[in-house]
Structure formats: C-alpha cells, structure tokens
GUPA-560511 format. One record per residue (C-alpha): residue in one letter; z, x, y; chain. Coordinates in steps of 0.2 Angstrom, whole numbers, m for minus. Example, Ala and Ser with C-alpha at 12.3 -4.5 7.8 and 13.67 -1.06 7.14 Angstrom:
2
PT   residuo      pz      px      py   cadena
PT         A      39      62     m22        A
PT         S      36      68      m5        A
This chain:
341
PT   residuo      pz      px      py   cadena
PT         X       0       0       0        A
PT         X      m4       6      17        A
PT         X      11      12      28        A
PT         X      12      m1      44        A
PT         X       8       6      59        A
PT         X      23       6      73        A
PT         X      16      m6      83        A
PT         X      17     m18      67        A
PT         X      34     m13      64        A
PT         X      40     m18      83        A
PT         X      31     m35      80        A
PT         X      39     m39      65        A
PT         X      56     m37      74        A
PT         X      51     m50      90        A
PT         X      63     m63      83        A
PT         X      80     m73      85        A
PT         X      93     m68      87        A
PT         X      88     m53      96        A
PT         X      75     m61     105        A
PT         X      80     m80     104        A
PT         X      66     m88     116        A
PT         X      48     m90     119        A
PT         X      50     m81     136        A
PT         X      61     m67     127        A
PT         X      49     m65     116        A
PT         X      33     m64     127        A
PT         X      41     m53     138        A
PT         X      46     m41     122        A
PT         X      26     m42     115        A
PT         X      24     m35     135        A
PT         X      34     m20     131        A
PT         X      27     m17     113        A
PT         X      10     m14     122        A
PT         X      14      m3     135        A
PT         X      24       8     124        A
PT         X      14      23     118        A
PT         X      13      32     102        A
PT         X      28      44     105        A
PT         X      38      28     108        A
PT         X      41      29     125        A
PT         X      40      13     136        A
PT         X      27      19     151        A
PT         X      39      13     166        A
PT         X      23      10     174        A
PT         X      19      m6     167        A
PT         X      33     m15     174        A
PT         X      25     m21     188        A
PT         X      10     m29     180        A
PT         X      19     m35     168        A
PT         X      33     m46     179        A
PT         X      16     m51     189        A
PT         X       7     m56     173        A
PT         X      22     m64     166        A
PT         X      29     m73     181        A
PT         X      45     m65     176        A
PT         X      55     m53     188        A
PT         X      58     m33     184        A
PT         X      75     m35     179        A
PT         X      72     m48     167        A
PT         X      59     m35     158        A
PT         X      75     m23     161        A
PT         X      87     m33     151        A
PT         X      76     m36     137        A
PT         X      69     m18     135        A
PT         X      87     m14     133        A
PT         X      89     m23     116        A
PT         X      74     m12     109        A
PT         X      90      m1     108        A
PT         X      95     m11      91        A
PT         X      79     m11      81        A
PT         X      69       3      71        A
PT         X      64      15      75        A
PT         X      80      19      84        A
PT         X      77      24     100        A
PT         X      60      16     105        A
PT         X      54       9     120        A
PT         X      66      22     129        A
PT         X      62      27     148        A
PT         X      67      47     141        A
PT         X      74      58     130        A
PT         X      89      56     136        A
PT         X      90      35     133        A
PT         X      81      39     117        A
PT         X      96      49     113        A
PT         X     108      36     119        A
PT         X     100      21     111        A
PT         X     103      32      94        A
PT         X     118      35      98        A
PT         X     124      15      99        A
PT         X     119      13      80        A
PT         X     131      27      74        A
PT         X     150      22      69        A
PT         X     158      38      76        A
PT         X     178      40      82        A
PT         X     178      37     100        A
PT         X     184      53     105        A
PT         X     167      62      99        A
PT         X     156      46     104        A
PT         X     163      49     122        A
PT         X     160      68     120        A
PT         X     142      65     114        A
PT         X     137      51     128        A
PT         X     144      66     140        A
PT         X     133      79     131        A
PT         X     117      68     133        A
PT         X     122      61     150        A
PT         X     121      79     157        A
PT         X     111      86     145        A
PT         X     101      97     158        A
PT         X     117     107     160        A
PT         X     125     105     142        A
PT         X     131     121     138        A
PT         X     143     121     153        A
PT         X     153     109     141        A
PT         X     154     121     128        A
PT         X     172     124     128        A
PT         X     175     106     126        A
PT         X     186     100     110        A
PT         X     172      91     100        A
PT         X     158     101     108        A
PT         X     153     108      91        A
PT         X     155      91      82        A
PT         X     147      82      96        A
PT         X     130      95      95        A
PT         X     129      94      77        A
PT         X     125      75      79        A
PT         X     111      76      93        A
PT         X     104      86      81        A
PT         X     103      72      70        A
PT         X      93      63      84        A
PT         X      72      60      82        A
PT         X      63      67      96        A
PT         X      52      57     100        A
PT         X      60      42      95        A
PT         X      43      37      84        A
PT         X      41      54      76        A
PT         X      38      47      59        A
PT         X      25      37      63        A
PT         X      18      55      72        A
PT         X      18      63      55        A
PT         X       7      52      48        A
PT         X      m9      56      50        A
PT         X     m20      39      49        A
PT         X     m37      34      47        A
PT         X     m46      33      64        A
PT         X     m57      15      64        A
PT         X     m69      18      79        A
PT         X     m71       3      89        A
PT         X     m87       7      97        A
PT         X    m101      12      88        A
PT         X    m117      19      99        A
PT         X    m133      21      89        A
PT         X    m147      35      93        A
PT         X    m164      27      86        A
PT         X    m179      36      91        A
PT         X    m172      40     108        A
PT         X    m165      21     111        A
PT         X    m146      20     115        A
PT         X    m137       7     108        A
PT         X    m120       1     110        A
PT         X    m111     m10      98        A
PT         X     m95     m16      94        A
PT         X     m82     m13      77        A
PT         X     m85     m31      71        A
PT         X     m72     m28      58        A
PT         X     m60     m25      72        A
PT         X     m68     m38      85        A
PT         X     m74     m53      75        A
PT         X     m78     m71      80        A
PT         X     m64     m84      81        A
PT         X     m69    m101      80        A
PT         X     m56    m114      81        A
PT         X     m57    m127      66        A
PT         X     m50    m145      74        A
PT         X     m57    m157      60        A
PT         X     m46    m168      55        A
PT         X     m34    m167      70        A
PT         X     m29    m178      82        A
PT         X     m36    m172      97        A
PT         X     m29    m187     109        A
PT         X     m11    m182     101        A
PT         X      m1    m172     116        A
PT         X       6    m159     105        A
PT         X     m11    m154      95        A
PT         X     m17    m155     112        A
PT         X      m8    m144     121        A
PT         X      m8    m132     104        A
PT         X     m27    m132     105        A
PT         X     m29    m126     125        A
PT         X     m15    m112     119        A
PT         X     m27    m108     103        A
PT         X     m42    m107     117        A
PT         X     m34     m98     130        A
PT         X     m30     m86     119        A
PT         X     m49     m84     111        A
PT         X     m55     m82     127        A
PT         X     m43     m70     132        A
PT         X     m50     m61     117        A
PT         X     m68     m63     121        A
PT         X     m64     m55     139        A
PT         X     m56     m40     129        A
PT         X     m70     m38     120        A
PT         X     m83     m41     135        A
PT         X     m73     m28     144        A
PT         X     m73     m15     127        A
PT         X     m94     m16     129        A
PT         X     m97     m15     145        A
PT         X     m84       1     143        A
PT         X     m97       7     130        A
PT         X    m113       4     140        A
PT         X    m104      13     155        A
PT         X    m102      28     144        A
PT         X    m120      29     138        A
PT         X    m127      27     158        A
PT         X    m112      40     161        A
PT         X    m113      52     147        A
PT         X    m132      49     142        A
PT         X    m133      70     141        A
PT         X    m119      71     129        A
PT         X    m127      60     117        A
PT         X    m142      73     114        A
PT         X    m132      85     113        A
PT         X    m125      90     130        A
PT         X    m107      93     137        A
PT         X     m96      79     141        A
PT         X     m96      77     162        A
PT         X     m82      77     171        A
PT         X     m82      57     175        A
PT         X     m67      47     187        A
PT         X     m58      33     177        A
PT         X     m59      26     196        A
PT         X     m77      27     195        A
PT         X     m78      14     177        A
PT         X     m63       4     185        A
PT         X     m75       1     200        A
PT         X     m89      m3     192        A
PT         X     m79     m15     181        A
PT         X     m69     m25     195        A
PT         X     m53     m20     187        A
PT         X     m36     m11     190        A
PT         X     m39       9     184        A
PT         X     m21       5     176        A
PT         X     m32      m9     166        A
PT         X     m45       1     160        A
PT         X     m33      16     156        A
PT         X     m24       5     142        A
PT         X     m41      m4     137        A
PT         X     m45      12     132        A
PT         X     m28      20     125        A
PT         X     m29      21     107        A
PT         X     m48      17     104        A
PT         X     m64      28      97        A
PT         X     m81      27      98        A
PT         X     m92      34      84        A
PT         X    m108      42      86        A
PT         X    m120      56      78        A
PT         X    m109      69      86        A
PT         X     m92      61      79        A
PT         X     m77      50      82        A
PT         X     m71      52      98        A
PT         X     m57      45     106        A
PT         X     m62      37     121        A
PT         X     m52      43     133        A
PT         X     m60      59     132        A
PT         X     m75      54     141        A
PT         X     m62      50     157        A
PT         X     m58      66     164        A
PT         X     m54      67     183        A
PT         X     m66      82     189        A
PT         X     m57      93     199        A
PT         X     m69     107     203        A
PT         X     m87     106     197        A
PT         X     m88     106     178        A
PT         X     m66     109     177        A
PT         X     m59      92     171        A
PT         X     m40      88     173        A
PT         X     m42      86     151        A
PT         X     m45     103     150        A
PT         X     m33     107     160        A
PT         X     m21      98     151        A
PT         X     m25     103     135        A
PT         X     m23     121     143        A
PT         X      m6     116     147        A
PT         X       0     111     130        A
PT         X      m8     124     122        A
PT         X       4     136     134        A
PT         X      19     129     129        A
PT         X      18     127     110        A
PT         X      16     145     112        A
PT         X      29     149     123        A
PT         X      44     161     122        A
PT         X      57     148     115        A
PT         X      69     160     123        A
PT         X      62     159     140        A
PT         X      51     144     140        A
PT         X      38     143     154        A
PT         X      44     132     172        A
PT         X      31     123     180        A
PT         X      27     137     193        A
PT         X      22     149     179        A
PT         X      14     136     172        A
PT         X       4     132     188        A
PT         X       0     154     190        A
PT         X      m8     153     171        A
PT         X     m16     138     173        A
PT         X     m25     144     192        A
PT         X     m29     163     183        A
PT         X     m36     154     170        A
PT         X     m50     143     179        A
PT         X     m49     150     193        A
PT         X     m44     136     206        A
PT         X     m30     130     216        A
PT         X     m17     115     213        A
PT         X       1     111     218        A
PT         X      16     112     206        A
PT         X      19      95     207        A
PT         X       3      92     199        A
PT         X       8     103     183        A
PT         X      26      94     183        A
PT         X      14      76     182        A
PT         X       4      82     170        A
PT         X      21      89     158        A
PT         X      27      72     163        A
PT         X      14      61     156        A
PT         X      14      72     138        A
PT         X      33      70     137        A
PT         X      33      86     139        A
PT         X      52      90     143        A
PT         X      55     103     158        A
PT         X      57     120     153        A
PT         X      78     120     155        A
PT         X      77     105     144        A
PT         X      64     114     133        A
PT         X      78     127     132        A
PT         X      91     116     125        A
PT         X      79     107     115        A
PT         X      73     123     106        A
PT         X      91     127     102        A
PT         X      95     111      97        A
PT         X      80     115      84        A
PT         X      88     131      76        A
C-alpha cells in the first residue's frame, strides 16, 4: 500500500472534537494548503485567507494553534522554535524539566548561557528527541513525481496539455433527486460552486502552461531556461503573484527534456542571464557544506555569493532568501549542529 502523503494525513485529522464546526474546519483546510512540505505554515497566507474566508486573523490564529495536538507533532508551526514547543505539549515530563525545556527553546538563540542550570543536561537530551522539520518523515520519502502538465513537441508544434488523471471532468449526477427540495437544493449549488472552482483551477494550470511555452519556447529545443518574473505570468493572468506562486508550488510539467517542477521556470532575473534560483541554489549548496564549527552568517554568505557571480546585493536579501528555505541563521545553525552530535 502506498504511504499517504502529509497533506492526506492533515486532512484525515479536520474533525470533531478538535475542529467541531464547519467554520473550524474550513478555516483548518485553509491552513493545510498553505503549509509547505517541511511543515511549516507560510505566515504569509493569513491575509488572503481571513479575506477569502470572511474570517478575522486571530480566528485563523486560534485554530492554527490546535495543529499543535495532531501528527505530525509540530506542524503547521510559524518556526523552529513553536515546532519545538508544540512537541514539547505532547510529552508527559515532571514539571521541573518541562519548565527547563520551554526555557531552553524560548531562548534558544542564546541556549548555552543556561548551561549551568540543574536540568540543563536532561532538558537538551529531550530537544534532541525533537524532528526538525516537523514533517521530516514525509522528507525521507522520496515519492513518485506525477507531472501535471504535459507539453508535446510534434514536428515543431508545441502543445500543452493537462494530467487528465489528476484534472478530470466532474459532472454532477441529480437524477432521481428532488431538485425543488431546499436542502438538495442548496447541496447541489455547493456541489457546483465547487466544480467550478475546480474548472477555474484548472483553466488557470493551462493557461500557466501555454505561458511557459510563449515564455520558454528556446528551452524546449534545447536552449537554457530564461530568467522569467513570476510578476510577469501573474500579470498576464490577472491574478495576485501570491496566487500564481501556490498554483504552481508542488506541480511538474513533463516534456522531452524531463519532469520539471514548475517553479523552475519562475526565476526573478537579477542581472542578465543570473536568476535569484541560481542564486539560491548557490546558497544551500554553501551551507550543507559549511564548517559546522563555524557555520557561515549572512554577510559571508552575501561575500561568496557576489565573488561567485559577480554582482551586488544587500544582506537582507541573503537573510530572505535563508528565510524562505527554513534555513535557520547561522548562531541557530550552531546549536542545531550540536544538537546533532
């Protein structure tokens, strides 16, 4: 039997008494979909989500926190520090060392100046015990990629198609129902409003793929990628470049040169052919190898990264960038690694 996927496992777990009502549980769907594979929630979202919803932020606040008592522990976390914390509420420890480890975590950036603490010892060996990131498992496991696009290079004719497997055709069977009835009614308009939200998704998924081909014609003979502006699609599209971004989050397109996901045809040009991808790649690529005795700040980071290709950017780029990997800062690094030994 296939493993389930983590978003199949959140799902599974939107019910009472955790999530007692339809609003609770709509709001907690919202989450799921804007948490991303590490298990992170992206705090982003909150916005669109209230506005989508009709519900205020702290509503979305206050149900995100009771992702704190289903698997995996930790998930839809801001950070590694409420990843922690979360896990830490499931365990049955003495209060002494529960306070000593919530005190640990709390100031985590400065957690060897506790180290003459009673329980210090004690209170490490259980952080130690902690996944980071809260969805590792689900990391591990390396999974079929189903490409949602599929682009098709006949005799120099481009075209664009959609996973039909993935994307199929609803049609809603009422024979035999009541029509006039309120109830069947009303669960009919739902049952509609929810295929044509589907069909917009999926609308939206081709046009995504026709844009790539006028885009990325090149690279489908064989060229390089272009640096291309997610602006530039979103703009084209009528739609938020927040929208687009999770439209495309996740998803593949298959071609004769491979599955690719889509994503990487969305690189931010920063200087001629130099997209921010490349950079980014660059950037993990630094720290996996790193001295995990003196792991790498964000202005060293920003030194390599200029030397490297040649051009100039600020720090807090680099530390946006780090950010948007999870990528913890290098005196968190630090700890982390020594957590690790």
């Amino acid at each position: 039997m296939d493993k389930k996927s983590l978003f199949q496992v959140l799902y599974e777990q939107i019910n009472p008494p955790l999530f007692p009502t339809e609003k609770s549980q709509c709001i907690a769907y919202a989450i799921i979909e804007n948490i991303n594979a590490e298990g992170y929630f992206e705090v982003e979202a909150l916005d669109e989500i209230a506005q989508k919803l009709h519900v205020k932020r702290d509503e979305i606040e206050k149900i995100r926190q009771r992702f704190a008592y289903i698997e995996p522990l930790g998930v839809g976390a801001l950070d590694l520090k409420e990843a922690f914390l979360f896990q830490l509420q499931d365990l049955d420890l003495e209060e002494r060392l529960y306070q000593t480890v919530e005190k640990l975590i709390v100031h985590f950036e400065n957690i060897e100046s506790f180290g003459k603490e009673a329980l210090f010892h004690e209170a490490l060996s259980v952080i130690k015990r902690f996944k980071n990131p809260p969805a590792i498992d689900f990391l591990e496991d390396e999974r079929e990629v189903v490409p949602d696009i599929f682009i098709y290079n006949t005799d120099g004719v481009v075209e664009v198609k959609l996973n039909d497997a993935y994307y199929p055709e609803v049609v809603i069977d009422t024979e035999g129902l009541d029509e006039t009835h309120s109830f069947i009614s009303q669960k009919i308009k739902d049952a509609k409003d929810l295929i044509d939200a589907l069909e917009m998704r999926k609308a939206t998924l081709f046009k995504i793929g026709l844009m790539i081909v006028e885009y990325q014609y090149d690279f489908f003979f064989g060229k390089a990628i272009k640096p291309m502006k997610l602006k530039d699609l979103a703009d084209g599209l009528g739609r938020n470049p927040s929208t687009i971004s999770r439209t495309i989050a996740g998803k593949y397109l298959s071609c004769s040169r491979g599955v690719i996901p889509l994503k990487q045809f969305f690189a931010t040009a920063l200087e001629e052919d130099i997209s921010n991808s490349a950079i980014k790649e660059y950037m993990i690529e630094l720290v996996k190898q790193e001295n995990k005795g003196k792991p790498l700040s964000d202005i060293k980071l920003l030194e390599l990264i200029e030397g490297k290709f040649n051009i100039k950017m600020v720090r807090r780029t680099i530390t946006k960038y780090r950010q948007q990997f999870n990528i913890a800062s290098s005196s968190e690094r630090k700890k982390l690694y020594t957590l690790t030994c």
